[in-house]
C-alpha positions in Angstrom: -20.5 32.5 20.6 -16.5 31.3 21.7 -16.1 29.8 24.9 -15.5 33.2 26.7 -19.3 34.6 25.6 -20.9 31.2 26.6 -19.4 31.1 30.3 -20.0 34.2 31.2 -16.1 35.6 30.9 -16.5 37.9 28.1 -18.3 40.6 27.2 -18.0 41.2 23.4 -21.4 39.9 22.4 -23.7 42.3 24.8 -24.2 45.8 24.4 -25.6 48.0 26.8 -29.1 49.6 27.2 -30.0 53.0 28.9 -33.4 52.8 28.8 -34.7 49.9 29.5 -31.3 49.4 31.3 -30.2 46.3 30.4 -27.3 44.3 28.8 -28.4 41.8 26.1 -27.2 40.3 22.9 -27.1 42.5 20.1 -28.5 40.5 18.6 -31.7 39.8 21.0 -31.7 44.1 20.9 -34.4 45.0 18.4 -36.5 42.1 19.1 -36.6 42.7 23.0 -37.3 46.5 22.4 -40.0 45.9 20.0 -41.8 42.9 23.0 -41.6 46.2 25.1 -43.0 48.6 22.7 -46.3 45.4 22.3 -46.4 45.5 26.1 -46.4 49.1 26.8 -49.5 49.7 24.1 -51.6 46.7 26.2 -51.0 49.1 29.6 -48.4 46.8 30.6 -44.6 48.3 31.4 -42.2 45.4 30.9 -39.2 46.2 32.3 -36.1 43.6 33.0 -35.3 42.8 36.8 -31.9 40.6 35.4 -30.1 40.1 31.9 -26.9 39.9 31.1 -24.5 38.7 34.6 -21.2 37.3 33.6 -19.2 34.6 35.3 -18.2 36.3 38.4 -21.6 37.8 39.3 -23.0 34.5 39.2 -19.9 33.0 41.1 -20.9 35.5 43.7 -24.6 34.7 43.9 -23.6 30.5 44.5 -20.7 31.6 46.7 -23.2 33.9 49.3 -25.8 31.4 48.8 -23.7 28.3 50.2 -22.3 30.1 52.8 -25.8 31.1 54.0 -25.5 35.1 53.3 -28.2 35.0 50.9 -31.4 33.1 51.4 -32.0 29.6 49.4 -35.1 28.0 49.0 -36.7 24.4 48.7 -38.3 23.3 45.3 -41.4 25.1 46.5 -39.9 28.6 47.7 -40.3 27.7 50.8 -36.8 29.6 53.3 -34.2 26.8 53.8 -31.8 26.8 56.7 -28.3 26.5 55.7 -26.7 25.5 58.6 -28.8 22.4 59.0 -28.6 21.2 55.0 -25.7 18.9 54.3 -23.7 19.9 51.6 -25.2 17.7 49.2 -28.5 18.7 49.4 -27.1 23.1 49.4 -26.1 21.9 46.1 -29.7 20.9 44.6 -31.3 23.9 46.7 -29.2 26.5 45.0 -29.4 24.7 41.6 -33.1 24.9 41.7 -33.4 28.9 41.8 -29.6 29.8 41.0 -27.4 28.6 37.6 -24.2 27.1 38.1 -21.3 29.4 37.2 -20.3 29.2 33.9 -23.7 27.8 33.0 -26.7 30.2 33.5 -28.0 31.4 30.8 -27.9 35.1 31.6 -24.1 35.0 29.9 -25.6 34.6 26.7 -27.1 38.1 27.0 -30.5 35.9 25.1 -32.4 35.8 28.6 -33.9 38.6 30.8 -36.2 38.4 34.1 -38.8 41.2 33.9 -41.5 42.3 35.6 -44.4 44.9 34.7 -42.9 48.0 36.9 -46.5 49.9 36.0 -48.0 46.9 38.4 -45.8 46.7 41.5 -47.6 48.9 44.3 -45.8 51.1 46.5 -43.3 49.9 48.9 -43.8 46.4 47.5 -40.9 44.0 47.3 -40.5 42.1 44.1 -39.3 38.3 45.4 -39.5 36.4 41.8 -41.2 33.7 42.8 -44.0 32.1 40.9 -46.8 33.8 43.2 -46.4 36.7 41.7 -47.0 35.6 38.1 -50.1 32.9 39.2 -53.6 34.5 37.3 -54.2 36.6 40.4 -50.5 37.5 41.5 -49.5 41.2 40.5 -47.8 40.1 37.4 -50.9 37.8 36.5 -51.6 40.4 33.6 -48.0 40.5 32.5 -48.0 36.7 32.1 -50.6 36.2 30.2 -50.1 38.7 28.1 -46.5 37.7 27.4 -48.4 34.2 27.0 -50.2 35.2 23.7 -47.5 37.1 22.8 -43.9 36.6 23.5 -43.4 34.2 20.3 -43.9 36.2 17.6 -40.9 37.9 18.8 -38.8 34.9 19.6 -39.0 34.5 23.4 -40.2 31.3 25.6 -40.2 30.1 28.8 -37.0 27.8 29.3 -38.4 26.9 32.5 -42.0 26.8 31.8 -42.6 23.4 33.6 -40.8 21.6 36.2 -39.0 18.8 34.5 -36.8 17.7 37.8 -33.6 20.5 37.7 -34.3 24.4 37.7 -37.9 25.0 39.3 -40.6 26.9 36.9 -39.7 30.7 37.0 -42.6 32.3 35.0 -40.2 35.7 34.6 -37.5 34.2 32.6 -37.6 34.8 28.7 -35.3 33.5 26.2 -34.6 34.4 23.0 -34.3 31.5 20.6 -32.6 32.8 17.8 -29.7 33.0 20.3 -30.0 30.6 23.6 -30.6 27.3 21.5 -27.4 27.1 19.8 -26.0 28.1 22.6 -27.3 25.5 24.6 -25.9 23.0 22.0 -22.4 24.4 22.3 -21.9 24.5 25.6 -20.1 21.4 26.5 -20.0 19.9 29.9 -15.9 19.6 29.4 -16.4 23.3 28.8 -18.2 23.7 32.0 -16.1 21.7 33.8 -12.8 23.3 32.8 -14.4 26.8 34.1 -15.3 25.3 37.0 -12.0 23.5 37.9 -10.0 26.5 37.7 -12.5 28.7 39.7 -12.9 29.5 43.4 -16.5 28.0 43.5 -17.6 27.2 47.0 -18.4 23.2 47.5 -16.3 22.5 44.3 -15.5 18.7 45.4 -19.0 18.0 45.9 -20.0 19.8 42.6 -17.6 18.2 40.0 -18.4 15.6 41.9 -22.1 16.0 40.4 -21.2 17.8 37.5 -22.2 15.5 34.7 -25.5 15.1 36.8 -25.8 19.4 37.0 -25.0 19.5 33.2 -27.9 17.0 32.1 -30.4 18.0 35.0 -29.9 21.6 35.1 -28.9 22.9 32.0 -30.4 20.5 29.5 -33.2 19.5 31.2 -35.0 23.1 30.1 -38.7 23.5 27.6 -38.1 23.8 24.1 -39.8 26.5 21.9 -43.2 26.1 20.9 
């Protein structure tokens, strides 16, 4: 991928989905479609809640989030009140549910959220938060399943375990073949360039932090297994 694909400001390496509707990597397609296809003959309807967002989706996410017009959570998903969090500490809530623009992951098109749609009950709110994915959670099936599975078609967890930046999120895949050189090529003079000529909200106190984000957020992720 250039430097476009990797920040989220192009589009030329997705391709659009109707059914599931999604946009991933073309090349993360087939494989993807084929997890589904396993999933739906074990009862289970996997169905992505988030794949592809470019830059300026994400920008909007951390924007709304610092200025308290969407919800932010502690390490622990417990509800934060903005108003009373200095700035410093907004910037490790967000970080710990929300990628910084120009570095999540979704631009690669590699990574998808999903859920099993056959499980969610009527009138039920899907929240993404690890709850829902623990053994008895309504996704409990879906995890395990995607547990003894999800390899042999080139997914992991990226943030399996907590290892200090982005807090475990049991409904994020990643496709390997894809997100690990990508990782390796996005360079934190990259990410800081993005950022620098963006509109992010708090941008002193993250470029600030940035070399700090870079290693603790983005690199700070499980590896394949």
């Amino acid at each position: 991928m250039n430097e476009l694909e990797l920040t989220g400001q192009a589009r030329s390496h997705v391709v659009e989905l109707s059914d599931p509707r999604c946009m991933l990597h073309y090349e993360a397609v087939a494989s993807f479609l084929a997890m589904r296809d396993a999933a739906r003959d074990a009862g289970i309807d996997l169905t992505p809640r988030s794949s592809f967002r470019d830059f300026q989706a994400q920008l909007g996410i951390w924007n709304r989030k610092w200025s308290g017009e969407r919800p932010i959570y502690d390490r622990q998903g417990a509800l934060l009140d903005r108003k009373q969090l200095p700035d410093s500490a907004a910037v490790d809530a967000i970080l710990c549910w929300s990628a910084i623009p120009g570095g999540s992951r979704h631009h690669w098109g590699s990574d998808v959220d999903v859920i099993d749609a056959a499980a969610v009950p009527p009138g039920y709110t899907v929240e993404l938060l690890p709850a829902e994915y623990a053994p008895e959670g309504i996704f409990g099936r879906l995890s395990q399943w995607l547990d003894a599975n999800m390899r042999r078609f080139g997914f992991y967890r990226p943030y399996r375990t907590d290892r200090g930046g982005v807090s475990p999120e049991p409904w994020h895949l990643s496709y390997a073949p894809i997100s690990q050189p990508a990782l390796e090529s996005l360079s934190l003079s990259t990410l800081r360039r993005v950022l620098e000529a963006s509109n992010i909200e708090g941008k002193p106190h993250v470029l600030a932090r940035l070399p700090e984000i870079y290693t603790r957020f983005l690199l700070a992720v499980d590896t394949p297994s």
